[in-house]
C-alpha positions in Angstrom: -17.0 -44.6 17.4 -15.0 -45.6 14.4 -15.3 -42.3 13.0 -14.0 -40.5 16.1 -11.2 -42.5 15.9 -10.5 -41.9 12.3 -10.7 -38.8 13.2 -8.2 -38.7 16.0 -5.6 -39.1 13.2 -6.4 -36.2 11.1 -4.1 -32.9 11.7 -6.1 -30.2 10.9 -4.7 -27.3 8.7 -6.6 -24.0 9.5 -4.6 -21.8 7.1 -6.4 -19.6 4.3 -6.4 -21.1 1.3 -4.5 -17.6 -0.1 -1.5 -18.7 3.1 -1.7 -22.3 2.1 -1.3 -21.7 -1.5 1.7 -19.1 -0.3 3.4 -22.4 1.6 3.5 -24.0 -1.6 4.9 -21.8 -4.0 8.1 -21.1 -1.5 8.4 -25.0 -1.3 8.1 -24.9 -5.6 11.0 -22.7 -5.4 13.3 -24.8 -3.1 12.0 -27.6 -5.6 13.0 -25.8 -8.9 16.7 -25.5 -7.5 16.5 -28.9 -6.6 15.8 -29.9 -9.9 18.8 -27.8 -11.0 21.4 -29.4 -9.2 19.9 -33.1 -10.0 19.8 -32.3 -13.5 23.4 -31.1 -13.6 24.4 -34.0 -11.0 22.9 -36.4 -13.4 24.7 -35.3 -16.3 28.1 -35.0 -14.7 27.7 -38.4 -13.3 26.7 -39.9 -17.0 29.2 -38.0 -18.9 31.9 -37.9 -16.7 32.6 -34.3 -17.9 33.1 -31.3 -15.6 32.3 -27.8 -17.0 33.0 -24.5 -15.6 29.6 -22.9 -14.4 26.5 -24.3 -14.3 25.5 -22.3 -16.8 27.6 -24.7 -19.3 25.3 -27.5 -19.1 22.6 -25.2 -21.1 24.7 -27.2 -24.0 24.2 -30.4 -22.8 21.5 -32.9 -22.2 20.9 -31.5 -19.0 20.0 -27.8 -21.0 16.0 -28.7 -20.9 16.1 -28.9 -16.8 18.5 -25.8 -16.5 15.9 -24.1 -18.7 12.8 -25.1 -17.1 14.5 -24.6 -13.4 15.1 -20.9 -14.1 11.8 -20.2 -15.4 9.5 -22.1 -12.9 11.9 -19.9 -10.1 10.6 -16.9 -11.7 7.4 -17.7 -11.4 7.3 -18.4 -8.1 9.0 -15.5 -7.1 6.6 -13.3 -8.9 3.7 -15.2 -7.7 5.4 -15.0 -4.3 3.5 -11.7 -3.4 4.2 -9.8 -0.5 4.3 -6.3 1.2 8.0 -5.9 2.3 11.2 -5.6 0.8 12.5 -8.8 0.0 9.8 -9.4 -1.8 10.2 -6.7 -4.2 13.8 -7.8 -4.4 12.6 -11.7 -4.9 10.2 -10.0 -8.0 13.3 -7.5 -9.7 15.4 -11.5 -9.1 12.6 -12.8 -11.1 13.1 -10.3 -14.0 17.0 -11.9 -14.3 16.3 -15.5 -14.1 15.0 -16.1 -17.0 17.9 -14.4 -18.8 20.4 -16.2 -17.5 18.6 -19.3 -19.3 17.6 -17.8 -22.4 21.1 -16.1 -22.9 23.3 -18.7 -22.8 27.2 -18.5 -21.6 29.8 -19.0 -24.0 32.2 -22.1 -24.3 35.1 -22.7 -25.9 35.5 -25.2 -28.8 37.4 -27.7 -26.7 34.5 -27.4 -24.3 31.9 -27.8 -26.6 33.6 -31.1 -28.3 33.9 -32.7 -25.4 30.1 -32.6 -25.2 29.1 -33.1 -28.2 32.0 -35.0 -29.5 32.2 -33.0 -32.7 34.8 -30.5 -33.3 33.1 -29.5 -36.9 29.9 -27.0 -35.0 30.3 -23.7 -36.1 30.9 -20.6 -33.2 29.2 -17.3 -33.5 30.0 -14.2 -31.7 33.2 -14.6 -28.4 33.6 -13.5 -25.8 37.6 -11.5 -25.3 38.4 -14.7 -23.9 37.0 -16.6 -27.0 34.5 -18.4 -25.7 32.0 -18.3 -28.0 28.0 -19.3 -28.7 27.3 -22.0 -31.7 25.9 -20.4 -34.4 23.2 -22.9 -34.4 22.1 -21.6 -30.9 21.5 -17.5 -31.9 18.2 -17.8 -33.5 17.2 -19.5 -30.4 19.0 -17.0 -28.7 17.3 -14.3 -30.9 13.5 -15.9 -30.8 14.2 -15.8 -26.8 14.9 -12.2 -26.3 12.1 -11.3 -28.4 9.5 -13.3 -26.5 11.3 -12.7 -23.0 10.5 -8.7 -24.1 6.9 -9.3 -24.8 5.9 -11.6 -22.1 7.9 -9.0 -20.0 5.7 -6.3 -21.1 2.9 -8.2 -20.5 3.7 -9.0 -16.6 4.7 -4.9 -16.0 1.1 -3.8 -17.5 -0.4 -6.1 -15.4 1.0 -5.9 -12.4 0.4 -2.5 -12.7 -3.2 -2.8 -13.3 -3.6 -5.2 -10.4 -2.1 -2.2 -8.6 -4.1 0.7 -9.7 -5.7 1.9 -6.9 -2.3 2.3 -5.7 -1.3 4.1 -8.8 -4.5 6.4 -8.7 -3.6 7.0 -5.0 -0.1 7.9 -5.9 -0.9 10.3 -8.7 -3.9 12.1 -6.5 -1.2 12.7 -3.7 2.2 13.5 -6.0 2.1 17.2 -4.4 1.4 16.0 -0.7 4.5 14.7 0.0 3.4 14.2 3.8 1.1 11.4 3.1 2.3 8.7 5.1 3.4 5.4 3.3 4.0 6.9 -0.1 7.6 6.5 -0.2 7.4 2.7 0.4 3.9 2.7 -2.0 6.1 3.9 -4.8 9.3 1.8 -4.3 7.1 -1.6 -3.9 4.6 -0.5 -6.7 7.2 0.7 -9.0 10.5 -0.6 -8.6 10.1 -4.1 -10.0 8.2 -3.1 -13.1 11.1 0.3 -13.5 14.2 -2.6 -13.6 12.2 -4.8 -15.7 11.4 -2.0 -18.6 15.5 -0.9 -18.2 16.5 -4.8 -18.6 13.8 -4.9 -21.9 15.2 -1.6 -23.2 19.2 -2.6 -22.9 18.6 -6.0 -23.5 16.7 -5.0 -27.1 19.4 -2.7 -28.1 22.4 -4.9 -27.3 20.4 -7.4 -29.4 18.6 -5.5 -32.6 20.2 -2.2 -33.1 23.5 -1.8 -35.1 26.4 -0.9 -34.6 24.9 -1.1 -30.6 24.3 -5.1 -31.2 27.8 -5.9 -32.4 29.2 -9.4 -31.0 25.4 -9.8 -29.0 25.2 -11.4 -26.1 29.1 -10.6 -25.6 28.7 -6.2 -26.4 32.0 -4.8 -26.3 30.3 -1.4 -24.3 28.7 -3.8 -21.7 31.8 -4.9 -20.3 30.3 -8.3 -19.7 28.1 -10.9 -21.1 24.8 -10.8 -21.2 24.7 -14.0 -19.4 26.9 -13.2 -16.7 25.4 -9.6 -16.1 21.9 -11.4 -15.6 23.6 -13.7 -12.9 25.4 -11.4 -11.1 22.3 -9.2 -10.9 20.0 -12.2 -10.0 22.4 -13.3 -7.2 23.0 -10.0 -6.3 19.3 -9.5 -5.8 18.8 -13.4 -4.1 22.0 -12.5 -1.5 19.9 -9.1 -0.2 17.0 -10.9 0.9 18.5 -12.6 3.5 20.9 -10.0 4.3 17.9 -7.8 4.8 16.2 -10.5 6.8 19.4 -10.7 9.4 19.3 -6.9 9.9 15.3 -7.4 11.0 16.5 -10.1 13.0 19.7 -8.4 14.8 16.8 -5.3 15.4 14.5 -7.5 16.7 17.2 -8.5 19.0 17.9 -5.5 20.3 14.1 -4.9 20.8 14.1 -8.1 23.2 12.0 -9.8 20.8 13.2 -13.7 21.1 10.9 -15.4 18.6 13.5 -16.4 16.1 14.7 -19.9 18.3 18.8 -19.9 17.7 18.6 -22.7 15.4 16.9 -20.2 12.4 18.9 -17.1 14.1 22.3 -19.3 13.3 21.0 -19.8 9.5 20.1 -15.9 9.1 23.1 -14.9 10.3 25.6 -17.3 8.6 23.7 -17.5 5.1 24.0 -13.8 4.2 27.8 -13.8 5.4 28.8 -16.6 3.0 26.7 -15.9 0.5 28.4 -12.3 0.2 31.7 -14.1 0.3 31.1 -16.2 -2.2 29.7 -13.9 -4.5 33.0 -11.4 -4.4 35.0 -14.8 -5.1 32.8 -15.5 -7.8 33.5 -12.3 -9.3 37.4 -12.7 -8.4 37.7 -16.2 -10.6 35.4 -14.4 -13.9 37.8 -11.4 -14.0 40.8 -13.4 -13.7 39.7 -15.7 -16.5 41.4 -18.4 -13.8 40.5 -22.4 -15.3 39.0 -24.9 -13.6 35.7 -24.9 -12.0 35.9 -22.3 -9.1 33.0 -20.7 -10.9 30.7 -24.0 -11.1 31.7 -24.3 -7.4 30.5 -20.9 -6.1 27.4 -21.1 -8.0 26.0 -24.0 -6.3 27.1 -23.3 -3.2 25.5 -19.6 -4.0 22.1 -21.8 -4.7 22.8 -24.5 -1.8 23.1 -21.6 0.6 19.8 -19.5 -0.4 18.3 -22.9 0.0 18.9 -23.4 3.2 17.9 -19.9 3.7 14.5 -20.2 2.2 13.9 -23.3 4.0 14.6 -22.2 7.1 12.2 -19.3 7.0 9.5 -21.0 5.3 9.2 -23.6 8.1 9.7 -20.9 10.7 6.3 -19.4 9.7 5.0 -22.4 7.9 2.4 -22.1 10.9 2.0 -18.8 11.5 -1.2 -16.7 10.2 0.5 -13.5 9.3 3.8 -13.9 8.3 6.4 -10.9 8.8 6.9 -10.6 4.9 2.9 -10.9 4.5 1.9 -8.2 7.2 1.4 -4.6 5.8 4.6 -2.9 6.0 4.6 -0.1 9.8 
């Protein structure tokens, strides 16, 4: 009797292990950005001292969690398998992330003194609007890029592998161009592991090979940092998934399909809209070199709004068997 009533208080989770494990990394990804903004929170609220982008407080005491945040998020979102196209745009996101950590911004000296409360630290190469990296922080900078490449190298060889029937089935049909599914086979099989070997390849010239490496991370025939190339492209790449998953909604719509309940509907629709908006601001306040902390500002609401996103979706299907993003593609 006592057992049966034990038992009477146990909620019983049927889910696969392979869809429970899925739950888990999406919620380690809303985590990781959590731990981003504490970590920055913490450190403004100790210091006192308000930097431009989030990508400042690299320099500070906070740098370890801003670090750590970016890299756990890429892992998640390249262990965040699935067979539709956000998730290859979460895995070419994953390719950025960790370069907008291991590429740091630059800041200028009064910045830097501020934090450190030394105005004697040495600056490498600037930026045109002088700010600049500490010399002490390249061969970090340098050792970095070089492992980034390898362990990048790595993840592409093996993703392929763990693909190869697709591969074999790709290279057996190239001269059938009928075969149904092989335009979405090659786009998910290939697209990913394609931006990843370009980002390796530019990355590795900007970085090793004179004259193309003069001033690295801020190249003079880039146009833009390093750092803030890797962060437009990973927020570029974060923004489409939800704007891909309002057009599936707005289709589903039209289809009479009413599954999404308004309260998620609201969230898909709204998220992408801001999150474009914000991005094009972003963008506004770099190129006009304006001061202040406009840029700080749209990044975290950029990260506070794919947040609500994510977490939206992930308890929309948190209990369903076969997820829309996990269902072979029609």
């Amino acid at each position: 009797m006592a057992e049966t009533a034990s038992a009477s208080f146990v909620t019983v989770d049927r889910a696969a292990t392979g869809h429970r494990s899925h739950r888990y990394l999406r919620l380690s990804l809303a985590v990781a950005v959590l731990a981003l903004f504490v970590g920055v929170g913490v450190q403004i609220a100790r210091s006192g001292v308000w930097l431009p982008a989030i990508s400042h407080y690299v320099y500070t005491p906070a740098g370890g969690v801003f670090v750590a945040s970016l890299v756990a998020a890429s892992l998640a979102l390249i262990a965040l398998a699935g067979r539709d196209l956000e998730t290859v745009l979460l895995d070419v996101a994953a390719v950025f992330a960790p370069l907008i950590a291991l590429v740091p911004t630059g800041i200028s000296a009064a910045q830097l003194a501020r934090i450190t409360a030394r105005d004697d630290i040495p600056l490498g190469p600037c930026s045109p609007n002088e700010d600049c990296v500490p010399l002490e922080n390249m061969e970090a900078v340098y050792t970095g890029v070089i492992t980034y490449t390898v362990v990048l190298a790595c993840v592409v060889v093996l993703s392929l592998w763990i693909r190869r029937d697709t591969v074999r089935m790709l290279w057996r049909t190239r001269a059938d161009a009928a075969v149904a599914g092989r335009a979405w086979a090659l786009w998910s099989t290939f697209t990913a592991p394609a931006v990843a070997v370009l980002v390796a390849v530019v990355l590795n010239l900007a970085a090793f090979v004179p004259p193309i490496s003069t001033g690295f991370p801020f190249n003079p025939w880039l146009g833009i940092s390093v750092h803030f190339a890797a962060t437009i492209l990973f927020f570029g790449a974060f923004a489409a998934v939800p704007v891909i998953n309002v057009i599936r909604y707005l289709a589903a719509r039209r289809r009479g399909d009413t599954r999404i309940p308004t309260r998620y509907a609201v969230v898909y629709v709204l998220v992408p809209a801001l999150i474009v908006i914000d991005l094009v601001v972003m963008v506004a306040i770099v190129k006009a070199d304006a001061p202040g902390i406009g840029v700080l500002v749209c990044e975290a609401v950029a990260l506070a709004l794919f947040a609500a996103f994510w977490i939206a979706q992930t308890i929309q299907w948190w209990r369903e068997d076969d997820p829309p993003h996990l269902l072979p593609p029609r």
